[in-house]
C-alpha positions as CSV (number, residue, x, y, z in Angstrom):
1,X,-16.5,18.9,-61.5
2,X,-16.0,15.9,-64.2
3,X,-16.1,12.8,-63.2
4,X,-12.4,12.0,-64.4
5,X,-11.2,15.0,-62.7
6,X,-12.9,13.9,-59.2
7,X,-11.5,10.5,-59.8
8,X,-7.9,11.7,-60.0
9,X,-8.2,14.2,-56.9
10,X,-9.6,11.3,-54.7
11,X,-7.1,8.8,-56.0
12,X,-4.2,12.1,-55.4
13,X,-6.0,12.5,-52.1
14,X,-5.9,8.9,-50.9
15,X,-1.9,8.5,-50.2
16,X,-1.7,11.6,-49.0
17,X,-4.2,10.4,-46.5
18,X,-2.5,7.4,-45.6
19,X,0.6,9.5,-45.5
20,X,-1.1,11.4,-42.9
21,X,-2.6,8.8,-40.8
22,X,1.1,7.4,-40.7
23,X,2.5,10.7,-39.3
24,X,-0.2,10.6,-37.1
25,X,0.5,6.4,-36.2
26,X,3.9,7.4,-35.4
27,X,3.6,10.5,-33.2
28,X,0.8,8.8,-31.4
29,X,3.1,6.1,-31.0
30,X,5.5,8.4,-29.2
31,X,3.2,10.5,-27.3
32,X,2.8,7.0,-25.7
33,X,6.1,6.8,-24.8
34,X,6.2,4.5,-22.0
35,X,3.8,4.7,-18.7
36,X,6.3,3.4,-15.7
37,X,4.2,3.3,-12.7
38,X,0.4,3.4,-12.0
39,X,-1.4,3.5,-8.7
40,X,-5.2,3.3,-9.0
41,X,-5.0,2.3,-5.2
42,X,-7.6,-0.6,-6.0
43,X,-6.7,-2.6,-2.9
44,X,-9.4,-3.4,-0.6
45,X,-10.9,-0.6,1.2
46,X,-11.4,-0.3,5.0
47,X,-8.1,-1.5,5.4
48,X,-4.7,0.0,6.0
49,X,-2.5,0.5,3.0
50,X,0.5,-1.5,4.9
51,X,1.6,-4.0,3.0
52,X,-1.2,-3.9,0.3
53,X,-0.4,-3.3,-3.4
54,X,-2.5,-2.3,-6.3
55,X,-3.7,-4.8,-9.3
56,X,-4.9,-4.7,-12.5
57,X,-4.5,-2.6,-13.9
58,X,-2.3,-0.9,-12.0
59,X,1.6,-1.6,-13.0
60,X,4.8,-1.0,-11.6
61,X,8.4,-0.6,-12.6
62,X,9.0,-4.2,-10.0
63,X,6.3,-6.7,-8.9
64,X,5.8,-7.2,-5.3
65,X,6.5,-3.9,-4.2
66,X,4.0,-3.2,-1.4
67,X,3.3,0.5,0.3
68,X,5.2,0.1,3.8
69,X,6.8,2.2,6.1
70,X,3.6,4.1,7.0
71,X,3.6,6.6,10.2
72,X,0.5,6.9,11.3
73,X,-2.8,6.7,9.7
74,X,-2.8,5.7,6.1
75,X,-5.4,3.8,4.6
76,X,-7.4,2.7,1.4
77,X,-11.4,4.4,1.1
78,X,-14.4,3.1,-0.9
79,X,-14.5,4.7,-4.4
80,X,-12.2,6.8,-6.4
81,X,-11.7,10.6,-5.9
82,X,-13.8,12.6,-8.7
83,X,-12.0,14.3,-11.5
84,X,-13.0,18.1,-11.7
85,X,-15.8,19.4,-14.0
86,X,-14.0,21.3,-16.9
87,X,-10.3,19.5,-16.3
88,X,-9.0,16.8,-18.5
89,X,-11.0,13.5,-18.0
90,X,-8.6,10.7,-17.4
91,X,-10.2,7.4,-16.6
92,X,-10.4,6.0,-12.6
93,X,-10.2,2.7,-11.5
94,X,-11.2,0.6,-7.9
95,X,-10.6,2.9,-4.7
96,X,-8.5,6.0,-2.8
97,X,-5.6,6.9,-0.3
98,X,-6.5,8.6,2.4
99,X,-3.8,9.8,4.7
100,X,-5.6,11.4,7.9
101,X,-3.4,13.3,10.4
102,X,-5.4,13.4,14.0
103,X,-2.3,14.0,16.0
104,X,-0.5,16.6,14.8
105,X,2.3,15.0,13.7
106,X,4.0,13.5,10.6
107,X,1.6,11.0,8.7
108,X,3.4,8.8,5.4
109,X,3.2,5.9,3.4
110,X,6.1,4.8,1.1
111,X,6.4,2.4,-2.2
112,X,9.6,1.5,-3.2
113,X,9.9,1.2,-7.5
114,X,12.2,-1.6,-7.3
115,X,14.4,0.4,-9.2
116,X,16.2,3.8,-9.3
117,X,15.3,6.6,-11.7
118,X,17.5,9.5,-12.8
119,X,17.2,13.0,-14.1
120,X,20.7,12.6,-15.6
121,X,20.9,13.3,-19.1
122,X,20.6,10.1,-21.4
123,X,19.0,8.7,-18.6
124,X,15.5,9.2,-19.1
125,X,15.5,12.5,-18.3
126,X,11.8,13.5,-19.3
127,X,9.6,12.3,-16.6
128,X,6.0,13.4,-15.9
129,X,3.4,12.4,-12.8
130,X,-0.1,13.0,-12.4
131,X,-2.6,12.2,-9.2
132,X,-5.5,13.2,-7.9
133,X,-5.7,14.8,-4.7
134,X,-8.4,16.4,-2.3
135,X,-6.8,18.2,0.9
136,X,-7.6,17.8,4.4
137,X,-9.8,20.1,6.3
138,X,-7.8,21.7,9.0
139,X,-8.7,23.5,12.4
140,X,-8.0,27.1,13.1
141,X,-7.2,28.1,9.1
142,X,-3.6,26.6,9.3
143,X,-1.9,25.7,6.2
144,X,-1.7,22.6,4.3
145,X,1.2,20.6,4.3
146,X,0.8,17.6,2.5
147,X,1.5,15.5,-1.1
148,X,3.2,13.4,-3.6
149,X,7.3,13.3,-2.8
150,X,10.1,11.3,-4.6
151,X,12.7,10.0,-2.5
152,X,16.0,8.6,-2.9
153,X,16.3,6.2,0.2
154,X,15.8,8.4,3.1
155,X,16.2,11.7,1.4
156,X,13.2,13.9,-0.1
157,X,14.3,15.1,-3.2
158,X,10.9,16.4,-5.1
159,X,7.7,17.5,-3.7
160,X,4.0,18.3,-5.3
161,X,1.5,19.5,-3.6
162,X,0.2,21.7,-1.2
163,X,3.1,23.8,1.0
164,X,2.7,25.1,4.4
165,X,0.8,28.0,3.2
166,X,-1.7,25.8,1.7
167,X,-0.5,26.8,-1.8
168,X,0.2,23.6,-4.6
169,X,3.5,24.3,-5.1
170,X,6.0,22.0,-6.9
171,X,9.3,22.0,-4.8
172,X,13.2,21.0,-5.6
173,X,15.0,19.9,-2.5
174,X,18.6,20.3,-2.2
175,X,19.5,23.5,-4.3
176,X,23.1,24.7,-4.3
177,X,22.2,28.3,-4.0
178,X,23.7,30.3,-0.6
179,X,20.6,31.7,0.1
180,X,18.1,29.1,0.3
181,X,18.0,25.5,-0.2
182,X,14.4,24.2,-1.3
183,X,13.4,26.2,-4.7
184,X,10.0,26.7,-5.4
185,X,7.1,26.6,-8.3
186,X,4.0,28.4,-6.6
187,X,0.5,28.2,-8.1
188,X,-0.6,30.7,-5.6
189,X,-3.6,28.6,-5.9
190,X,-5.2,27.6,-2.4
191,X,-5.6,23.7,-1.7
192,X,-9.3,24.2,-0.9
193,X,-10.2,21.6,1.6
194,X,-12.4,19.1,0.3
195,X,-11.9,20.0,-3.1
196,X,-10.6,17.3,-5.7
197,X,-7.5,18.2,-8.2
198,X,-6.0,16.8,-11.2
199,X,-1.7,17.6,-10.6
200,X,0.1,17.3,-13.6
201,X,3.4,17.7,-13.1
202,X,7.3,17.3,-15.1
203,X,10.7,17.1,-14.2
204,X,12.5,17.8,-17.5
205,X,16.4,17.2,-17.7
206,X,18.3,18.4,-14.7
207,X,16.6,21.8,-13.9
208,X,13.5,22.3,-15.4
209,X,9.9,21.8,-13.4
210,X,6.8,22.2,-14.2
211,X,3.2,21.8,-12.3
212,X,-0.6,22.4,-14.2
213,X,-3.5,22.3,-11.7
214,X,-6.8,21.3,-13.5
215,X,-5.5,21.1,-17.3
216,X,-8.4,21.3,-19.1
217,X,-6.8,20.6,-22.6
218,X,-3.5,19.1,-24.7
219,X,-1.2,20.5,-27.0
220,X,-0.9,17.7,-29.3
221,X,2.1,18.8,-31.1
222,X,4.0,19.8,-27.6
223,X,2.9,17.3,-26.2
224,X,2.0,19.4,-22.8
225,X,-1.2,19.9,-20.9
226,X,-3.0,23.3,-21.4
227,X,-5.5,25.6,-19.6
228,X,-5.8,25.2,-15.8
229,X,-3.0,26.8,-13.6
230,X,0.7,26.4,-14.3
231,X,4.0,27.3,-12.4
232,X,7.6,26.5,-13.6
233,X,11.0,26.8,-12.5
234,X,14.6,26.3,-12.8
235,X,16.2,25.0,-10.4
236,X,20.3,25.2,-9.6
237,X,19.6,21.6,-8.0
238,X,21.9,19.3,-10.1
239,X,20.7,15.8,-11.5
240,X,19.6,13.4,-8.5
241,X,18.2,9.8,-8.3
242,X,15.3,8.6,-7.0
243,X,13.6,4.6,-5.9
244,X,10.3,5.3,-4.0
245,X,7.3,7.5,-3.7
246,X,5.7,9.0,-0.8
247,X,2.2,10.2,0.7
248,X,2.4,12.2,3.4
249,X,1.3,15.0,5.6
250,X,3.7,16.5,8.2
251,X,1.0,19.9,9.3
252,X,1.3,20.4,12.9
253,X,-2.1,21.0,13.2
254,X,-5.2,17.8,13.3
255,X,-6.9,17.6,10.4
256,X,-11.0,17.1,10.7
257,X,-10.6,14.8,8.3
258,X,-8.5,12.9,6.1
259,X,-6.8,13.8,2.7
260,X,-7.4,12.1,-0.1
261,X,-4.9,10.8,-3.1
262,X,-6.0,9.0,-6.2
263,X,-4.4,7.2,-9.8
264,X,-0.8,7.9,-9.3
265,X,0.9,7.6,-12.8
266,X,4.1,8.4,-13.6
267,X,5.6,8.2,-17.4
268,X,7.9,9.4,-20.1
269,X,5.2,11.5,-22.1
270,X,2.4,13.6,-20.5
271,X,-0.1,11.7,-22.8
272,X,0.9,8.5,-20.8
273,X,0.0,10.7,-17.3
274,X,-3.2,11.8,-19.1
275,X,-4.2,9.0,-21.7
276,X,-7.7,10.4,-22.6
277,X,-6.2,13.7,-23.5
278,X,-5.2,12.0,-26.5
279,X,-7.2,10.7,-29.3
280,X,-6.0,6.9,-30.2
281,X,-4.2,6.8,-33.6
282,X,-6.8,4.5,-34.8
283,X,-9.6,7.4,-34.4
284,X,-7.6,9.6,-35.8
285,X,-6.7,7.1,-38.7
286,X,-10.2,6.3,-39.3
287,X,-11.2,10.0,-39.1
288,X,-8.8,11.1,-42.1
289,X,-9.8,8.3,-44.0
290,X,-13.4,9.7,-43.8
291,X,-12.1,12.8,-44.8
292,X,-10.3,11.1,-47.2
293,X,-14.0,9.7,-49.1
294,X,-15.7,12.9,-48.8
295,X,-15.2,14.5,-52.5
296,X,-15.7,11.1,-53.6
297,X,-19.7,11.6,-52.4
298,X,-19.8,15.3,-53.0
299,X,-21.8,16.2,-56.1
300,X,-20.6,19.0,-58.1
């Protein structure tokens, strides 16, 4: 090719470059809509998570608001739980929960927000939670019954995680129907004991949820995870409100040891609930502009 006619592509190429890398700027920017709440449970470990909070760089919708309220034995391990082979690859930080449940009965630890939320619309309606979770080992092949809940006061009013039949399962409490009350979401995938997974899950508008076990990509332009296993439903529950979060485990049966829970994040984009799923703008930016040079140095 002529010089002068190289010249003009590259110059023709370069603003549509930068046209592209602001597209890219601003999506990226909203992929990252806002990340409300993380819990890399960093505290101290050996301890009792009563009264602890996470630090740095953990955040929360209202300072000062420490995990209380616990039943039974609820506590903070050395090192954080291991994210799966294969599975999205989202960064860990300081230590884990551990909820153990040697009696049989029910185990929990709460953390207020400081604030309510709501799944009414124009309220931020779009929410989406991840954690890490490794179940208990139970006696006598008896279900699981334990996970991640979000509670208005007193009242349960969503559950992830593993249901009585050891299934992770994301549940709606409350439903209006006449023949059953709780709605839902099965994985049909068993809670092995002892085995770490990434739970992914949204609660979109007033009826929609959704639950991926072990994502192991991103849809960029849905902005949803991909690959892994995925259940969804909607529910007849109408919009509710919730102000705290809960670990617990209310099996019957002991556990041989304790459950594990790990970076709790909850946000207005998945990207925010799985930041490295996402390339930075920046890399993308500085990727294009490479692209950008490339007929420059090509010879012809």
């Amino acid at each position: 090719m002529p010089f002068i006619l190289r010249s003009i592509f590259s110059k023709a190429l370069f603003p549509v470059t930068l046209f592209m890398a602001g597209i890219i700027g601003l999506f990226g920017e909203s992929a990252r809509a806002a990340l409300i709440a993380y819990d890399p449970f960093n505290q101290s470990p050996g301890q009792s998570i009563s009264g602890s909070e996470s630090t740095s760089p953990g955040v929360w919708p209202s300072g000062g608001q420490a995990w209380g309220n616990v039943a039974g034995t609820v506590g903070i391990s050395s090192g954080s739980l291991d994210v799966p082979v294969g599975v999205v690859q989202i960064p860990t930080n300081g230590n884990r929960a551990t909820v153990l449940n040697s009696t049989g009965s029910q185990v929990a630890a709460f953390r207020d927000f400081g604030t309510t939320f709501s799944t009414t619309p124009g309220s931020g309606d779009d929410l989406w939670f991840s954690f890490l979770y490794r179940p208990a080992e139970r006696t006598g092949g008896v279900g699981i019954n334990e996970g991640v809940s979000l509670f208005e006061g007193g009242t349960e009013k969503i559950f992830f995680g593993a249901d009585g039949d050891g299934d992770l399962v994301i549940r709606a409490l409350g439903g209006e129907s006449s023949s059953f009350s709780d709605q839902f979401a099965n994985t049909f995938l068993d809670a092995t004991s002892n085995q770490t997974f990434l739970v992914v899950t949204n609660v979109r508008g007033t009826t929609d949820y959704s639950i991926w076990v072990d994502p192991s990509g991103f849809d960029q332009l849905l902005g949803v995870p991909t690959g892994g296993t995925t259940a969804s439903l909607t529910s007849n529950l109408s919009d509710f409100d919730f102000d705290r979060v809960r670990l617990g485990d209310d099996t019957s049966s002991i556990a041989q040891g304790a459950a594990a829970f790990d970076e709790f994040r909850m946000g207005t984009a998945a990207s925010d609930v799985v930041p490295e799923a996402v390339p930075e703008p920046a890399a993308l930016l500085l990727a294009l502009l490479g692209l950008a040079v490339l007929p420059r140095r090509r010879r012809w």
